[in-house]
N, C-alpha and C positions, 0 to 999 in steps of 0.2 A: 590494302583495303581490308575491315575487318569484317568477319564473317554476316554481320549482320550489314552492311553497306547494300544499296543496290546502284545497278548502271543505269543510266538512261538508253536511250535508244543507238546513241554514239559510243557507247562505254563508256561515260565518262559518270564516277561514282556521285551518288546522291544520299542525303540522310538518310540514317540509322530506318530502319522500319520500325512502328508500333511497339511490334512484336520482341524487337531488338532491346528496346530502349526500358524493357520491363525486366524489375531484379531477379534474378537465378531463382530463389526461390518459388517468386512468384508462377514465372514460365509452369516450373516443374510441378505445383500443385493445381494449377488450370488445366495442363494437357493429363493431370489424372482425371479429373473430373469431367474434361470433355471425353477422354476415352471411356470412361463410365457410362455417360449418357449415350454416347456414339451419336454428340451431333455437335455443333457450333451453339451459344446461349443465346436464346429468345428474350423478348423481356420480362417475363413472368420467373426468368431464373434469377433475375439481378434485382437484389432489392435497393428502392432510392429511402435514405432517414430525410425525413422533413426535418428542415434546419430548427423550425418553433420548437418540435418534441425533442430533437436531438439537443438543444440547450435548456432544456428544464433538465432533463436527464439528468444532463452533465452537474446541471445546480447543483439540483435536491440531495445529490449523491456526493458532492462536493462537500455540500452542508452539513451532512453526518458528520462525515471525517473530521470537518473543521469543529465540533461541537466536540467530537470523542477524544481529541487530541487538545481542545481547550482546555477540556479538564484535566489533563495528562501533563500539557504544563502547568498549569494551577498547582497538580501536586507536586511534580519531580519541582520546581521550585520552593513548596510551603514544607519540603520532607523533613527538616530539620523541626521547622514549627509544630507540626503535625505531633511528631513524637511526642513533642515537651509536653502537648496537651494530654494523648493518651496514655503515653508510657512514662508517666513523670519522676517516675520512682529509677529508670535507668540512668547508667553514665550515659555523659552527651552523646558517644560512637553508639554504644549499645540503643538508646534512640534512635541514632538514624538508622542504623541496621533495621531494630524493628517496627519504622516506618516504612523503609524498603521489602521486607518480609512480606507486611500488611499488602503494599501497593502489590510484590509479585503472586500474591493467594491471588487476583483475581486474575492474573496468566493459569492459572492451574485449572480454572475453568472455562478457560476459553475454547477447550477439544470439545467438552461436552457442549458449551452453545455452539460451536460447530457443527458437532455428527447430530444437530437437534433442528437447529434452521438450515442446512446446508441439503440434505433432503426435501425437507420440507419446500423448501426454494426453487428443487425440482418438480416438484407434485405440482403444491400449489401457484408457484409463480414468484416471482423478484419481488417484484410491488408490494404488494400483500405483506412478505417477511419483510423488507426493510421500512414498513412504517412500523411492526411492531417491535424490531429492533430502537427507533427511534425512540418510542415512548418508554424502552427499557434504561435508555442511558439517559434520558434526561430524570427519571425518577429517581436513580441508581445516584447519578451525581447529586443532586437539588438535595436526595436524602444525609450527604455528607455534609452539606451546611447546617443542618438543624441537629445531628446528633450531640445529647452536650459530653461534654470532655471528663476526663477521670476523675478531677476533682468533686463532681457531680453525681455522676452513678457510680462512680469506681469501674468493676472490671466488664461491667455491662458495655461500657463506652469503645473500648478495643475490640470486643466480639459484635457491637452493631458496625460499628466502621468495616470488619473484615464483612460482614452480611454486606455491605453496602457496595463497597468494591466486588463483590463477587458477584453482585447484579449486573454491575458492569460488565464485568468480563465475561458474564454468559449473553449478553447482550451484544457484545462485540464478538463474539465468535461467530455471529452470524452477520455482522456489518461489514467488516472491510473485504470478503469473500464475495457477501452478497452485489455491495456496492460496486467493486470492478468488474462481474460478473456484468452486471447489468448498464455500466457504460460502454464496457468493450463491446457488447452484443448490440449497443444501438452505435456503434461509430463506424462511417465508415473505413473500409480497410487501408486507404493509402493513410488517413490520417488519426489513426487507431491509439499511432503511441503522444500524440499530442493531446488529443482529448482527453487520453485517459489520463496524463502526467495532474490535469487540471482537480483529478481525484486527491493528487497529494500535495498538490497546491493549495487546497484545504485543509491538508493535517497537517503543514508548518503553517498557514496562516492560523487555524488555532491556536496552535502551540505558540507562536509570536504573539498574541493576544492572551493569553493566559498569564504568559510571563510578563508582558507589558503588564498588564495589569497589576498584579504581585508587585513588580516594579515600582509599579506609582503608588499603589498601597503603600508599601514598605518608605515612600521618601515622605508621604500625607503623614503617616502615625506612629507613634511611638512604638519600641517595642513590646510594653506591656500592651498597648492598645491593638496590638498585632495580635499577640496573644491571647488575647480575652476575646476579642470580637471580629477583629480585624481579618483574619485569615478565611472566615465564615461567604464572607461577600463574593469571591467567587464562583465559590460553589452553588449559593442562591443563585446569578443568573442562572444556571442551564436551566433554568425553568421555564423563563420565555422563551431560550433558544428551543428547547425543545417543541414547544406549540407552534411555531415559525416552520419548523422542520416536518415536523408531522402534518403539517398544513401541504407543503409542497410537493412531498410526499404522496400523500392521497391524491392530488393531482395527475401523479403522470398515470403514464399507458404502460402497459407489460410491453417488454423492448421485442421487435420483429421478431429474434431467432425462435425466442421461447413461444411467440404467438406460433409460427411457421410449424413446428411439430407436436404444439399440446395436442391436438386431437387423438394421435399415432399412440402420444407418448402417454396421454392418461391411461390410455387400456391398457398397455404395457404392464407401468404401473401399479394399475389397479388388481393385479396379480401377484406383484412382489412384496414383499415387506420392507420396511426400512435398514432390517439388519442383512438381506438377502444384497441388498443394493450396496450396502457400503460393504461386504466382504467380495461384491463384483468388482467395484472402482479397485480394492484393493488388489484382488488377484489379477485383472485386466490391465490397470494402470498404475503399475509400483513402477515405471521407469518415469514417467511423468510423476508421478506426486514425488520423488524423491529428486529429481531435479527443480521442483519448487520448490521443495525443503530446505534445498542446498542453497538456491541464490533469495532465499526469506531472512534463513541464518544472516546471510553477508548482510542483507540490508537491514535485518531488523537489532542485530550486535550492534552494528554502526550508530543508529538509529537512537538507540537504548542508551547507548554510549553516550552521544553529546545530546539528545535531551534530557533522557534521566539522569547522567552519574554526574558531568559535569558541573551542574550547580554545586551540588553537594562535594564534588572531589575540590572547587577550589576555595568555598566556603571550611571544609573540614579535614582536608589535606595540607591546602597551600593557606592553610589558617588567611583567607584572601578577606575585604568587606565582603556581604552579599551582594552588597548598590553592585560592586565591581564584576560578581560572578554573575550576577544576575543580567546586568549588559552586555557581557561578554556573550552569552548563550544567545541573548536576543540578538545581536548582530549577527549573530549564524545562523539565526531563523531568518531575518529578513535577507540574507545573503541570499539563501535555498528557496525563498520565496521569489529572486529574480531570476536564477537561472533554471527551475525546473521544468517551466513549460519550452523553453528554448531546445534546452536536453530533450526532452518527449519527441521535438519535431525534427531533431538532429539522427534519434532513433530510427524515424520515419525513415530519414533519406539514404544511413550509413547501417541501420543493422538495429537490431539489440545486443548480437554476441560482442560484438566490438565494444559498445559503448559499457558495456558490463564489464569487460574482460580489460582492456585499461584502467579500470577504474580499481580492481582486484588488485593487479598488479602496482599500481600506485600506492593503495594501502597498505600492501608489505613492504614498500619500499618508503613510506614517509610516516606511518607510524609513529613508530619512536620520534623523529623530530619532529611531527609537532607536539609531541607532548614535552619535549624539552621546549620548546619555545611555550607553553603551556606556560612550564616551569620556570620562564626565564623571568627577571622585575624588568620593571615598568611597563608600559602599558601595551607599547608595537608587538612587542613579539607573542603574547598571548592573543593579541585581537589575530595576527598573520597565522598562528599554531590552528585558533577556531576557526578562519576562513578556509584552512586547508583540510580540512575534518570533513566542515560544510559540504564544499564543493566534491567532495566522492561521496559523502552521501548521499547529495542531489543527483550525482549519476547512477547512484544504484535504486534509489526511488523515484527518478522521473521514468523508466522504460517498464517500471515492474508491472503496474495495473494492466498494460498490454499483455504483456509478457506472461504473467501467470495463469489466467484466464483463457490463453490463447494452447496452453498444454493440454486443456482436455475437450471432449465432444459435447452439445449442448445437453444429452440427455443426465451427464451427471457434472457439467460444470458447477454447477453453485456446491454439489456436496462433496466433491475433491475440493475444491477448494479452502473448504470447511473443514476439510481433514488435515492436506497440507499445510493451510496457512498455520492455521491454530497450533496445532502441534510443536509448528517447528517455532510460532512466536513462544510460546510458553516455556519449551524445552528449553531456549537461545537467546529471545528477544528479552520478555519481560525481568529474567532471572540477572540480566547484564550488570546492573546499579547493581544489586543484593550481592552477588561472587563476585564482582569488581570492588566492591567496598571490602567484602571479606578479606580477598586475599593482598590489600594491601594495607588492610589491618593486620592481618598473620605475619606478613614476611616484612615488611615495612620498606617495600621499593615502592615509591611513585613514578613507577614505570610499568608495574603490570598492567594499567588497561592498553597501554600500547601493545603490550606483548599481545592480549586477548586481542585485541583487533588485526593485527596480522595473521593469528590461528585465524579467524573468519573471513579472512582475504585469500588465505590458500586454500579452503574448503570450497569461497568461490569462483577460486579460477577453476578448482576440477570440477567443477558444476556445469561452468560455463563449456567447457570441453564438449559436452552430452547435449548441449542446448541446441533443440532445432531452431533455425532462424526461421520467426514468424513474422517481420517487418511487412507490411502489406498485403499479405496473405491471408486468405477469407476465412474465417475459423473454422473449426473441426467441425461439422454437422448442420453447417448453417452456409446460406446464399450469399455470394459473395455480394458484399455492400459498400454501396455508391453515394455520395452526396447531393447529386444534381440526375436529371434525368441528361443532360448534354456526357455525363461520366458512362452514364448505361450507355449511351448510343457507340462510345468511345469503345469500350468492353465490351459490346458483343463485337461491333467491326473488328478487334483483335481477336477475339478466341475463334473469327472466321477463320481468318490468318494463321494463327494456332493450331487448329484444327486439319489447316490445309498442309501446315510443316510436318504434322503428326503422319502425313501419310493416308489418312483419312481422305474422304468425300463430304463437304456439308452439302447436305439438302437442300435443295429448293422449296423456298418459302420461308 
């Protein structure tokens, strides 16, 4: 019989209890919190998310992603295009190089939109900064369809484009921090890593729509008509998207946790400065910001890798069609578009460490072959090489929005987050296309992005090493959170249970 079994009246054993049937982790951060309180949880300790608010949340925050990463495929697909128009005077490689350049200047300012809305997001609130996040990336993008091309202004056209992208990326240094920041804080905790997975089920459904589109562009119009006018069209939509966004946006409600301690935490606050705070997060929490850093690198190399470099590596490498590279990449998007909310809810049941730490080790081990099948002709083995890409990146991006978010306390999550994220995308993430292209311009193996993806599989399995497992577990500084009021009644009658294992007396009443 196992420890958690109980007898009936005959000895004879009966189901798991409650109290049993809940994961290791979870146990062990309820019995700290009831031994803090020194009681069993009331209802006023357990908060319920209304399903209405909890699915607008999830939308509006969805919707970012998916607009930020629309345009993200729009470009890592137009990056050859791009070039010819502003940098026409290069060889073709040098082109895409300083297309890729272009696109990674606005990773360089993604710490400063960071350490800028990531405070600010503590102070003021989630809501508030990611509508004006919003209106930042839809100007930032819309502004890349009307700039004209070199032939037009000359060298004005390369230094508006780089002003353009850099709007972006300080725009986004406060989105994807803010955004998981603020769904993980309204989900509740058994079903944390599923909702939030639907955060990046937005940023490859963009990106699958961006490339779609390109796609279709590119088989409608010629290539001069690509050239001249053609490549423009994507970038105009984010204009609507963006007023769509900003709309849903202004909608919602600042998420419970951040309600539950503004009053404590404005005066706080209202005492410290912004640089007093972010040199707190750092001396307080360098072991968490630096294990987000380490499992951001794995996902966001991965990431960078088969949306950014892949169009262009089999377009300018494997001298491929674009029709060809450009299908290939979208089948990997709509691949990671079926299995991530799966993976999210798989997190839920078996872990985060697990599902990270698999997926690590998978990529030092299959790597290299799928870039050989990348590399292989005809059609199977490159579509089988992207499907196996796909699928670790969907496991290192379906757990992360839980996952990162759930490393720090609510008084400074949105500005660690700000600090880790950013940093380590820019360091890691955005630079991946620009030094993957380099160095297989320099050395001429069409093998090293394999190699670089195995360096970012070993960095994140020792990552994963250090990772607290936070599956179901109610985050740092905030009320554990329930879906239904029938889940609260569930949750206090265990931490009774709980309570009474601890050794403890609950009170009456």
């Amino acid at each position: 019989m196992s420890p958690g079994d109980r007898q009936d009246g005959n000895g004879v054993a009966t189901a798991p209890s409650a109290v049993a049937r809940l994961p290791r982790q979870v146990r062990a951060d309820l019995t700290r919190r009831l031994r803090r309180n020194r009681r069993a949880f009331r209802q006023d300790d357990v908060q319920v998310v209304e399903r209405p608010l909890l699915r607008r949340a999830v939308g509006a925050s969805a919707l970012g992603n998916c607009m930020e990463w629309f345009d993200f495929g729009v470009y890592s697909y137009l990056a050859a295009t791009i070039g010819k128009v502003f940098f026409p005077g290069a060889s073709p490689a040098a082109q895409v190089v300083s297309s890729f350049a272009t696109f990674a200047a606005a990773f360089v300012v993604r710490p400063l939109g960071g350490l800028f809305f990531g405070p600010l997001g503590d102070r003021v609130g989630r809501q508030k900064v990611l509508a004006t996040t919003m209106i930042m990336m839809s100007v930032g993008t819309f502004a890349i369809g009307v700039i004209p091309g070199y032939a037009t202004i000359g060298i004005a056209a390369p230094l508006l484009l780089l002003l353009a992208r850099m709007v972006q990326g300080f725009s986004t240094g406060g989105e994807y921090g803010g955004a998981t920041t603020f769904v993980a804080e309204y989900a509740p905790d058994r079903r944390r890593g599923f909702l939030s997975s639907w955060l990046d089920f937005g940023t490859f459904v963009g990106y699958a729509l961006g490339s779609a589109l390109v796609t279709v562009l590119g088989l409608l119009l010629t290539d001069a008509q690509m050239l001249s006018w053609g490549w423009r069209v994507p970038f105009l939509i984010a204009g609507p998207l963006g007023v769509i966004g900003l709309y849903m946006r202004l909608k919602l409600e600042e998420s419970p946790a951040f309600q539950q301690q503004l009053d404590a935490h404005e005066k706080a606050l209202a005492q410290e400065s912004t640089g007093s705070e972010l040199k707190d997060i750092v001396r307080n929490h360098w072991r968490p910001l630096l294990i987000c850093m380490g499992l951001v690198l794995l996902y966001n190399v991965t990431n960078y890798m088969v949306t950014g470099y892949l169009p262009t590596y089999q377009t300018e490498t494997l001298h491929r069609s674009a029709g060809f590279a450009d299908l290939l990449v979208l089948i990997g998007m709509v691949w990671i578009v079926v299995l991530i909310t799966f993976l999210g809810r798989l997190s839920d049941r078996i872990g985060r460490r697990p599902v990270y730490g698999v997926a690590a080790v998978a990529m030092i081990v299959l790597a290299v072959p799928s870039f050989l099948l990348l590399k292989a002709q005809g059609t199977w083995p490159p579509v089988l090489g992207v499907l196996i890409l796909s699928t670790l990146l969907a496991c290192f991006a379906a757990p992360s929005a839980a996952t990162l978010p759930a490393l720090f306390p609510t008084a400074v999550r949105y500005a660690a987050m700000g600090i880790g994220f950013n940093i380590a995308v820019a360091a890691f993430g955005g630079t991946t296309p620009l030094v993957t292209a380099a160095l297989v311009e320099a050395t001429g193996d069409k093998l090293m992005p394999a190699y670089y993806l195995m360096l970012a599989g070993v960095i994140g399995l020792l990552t994963v090493r250090f990772l607290p497992e936070s599956a179901q577990v109610p985050l740092k500084g905030s009320r554990p959170m329930v879906g239904s009021r029938a889940e609260r009644r569930e949750l206090i009658t265990v931490s009774r249970e709980l309570y009474e294992r601890a050794g403890e007396r609950t009170p009456r009443g």
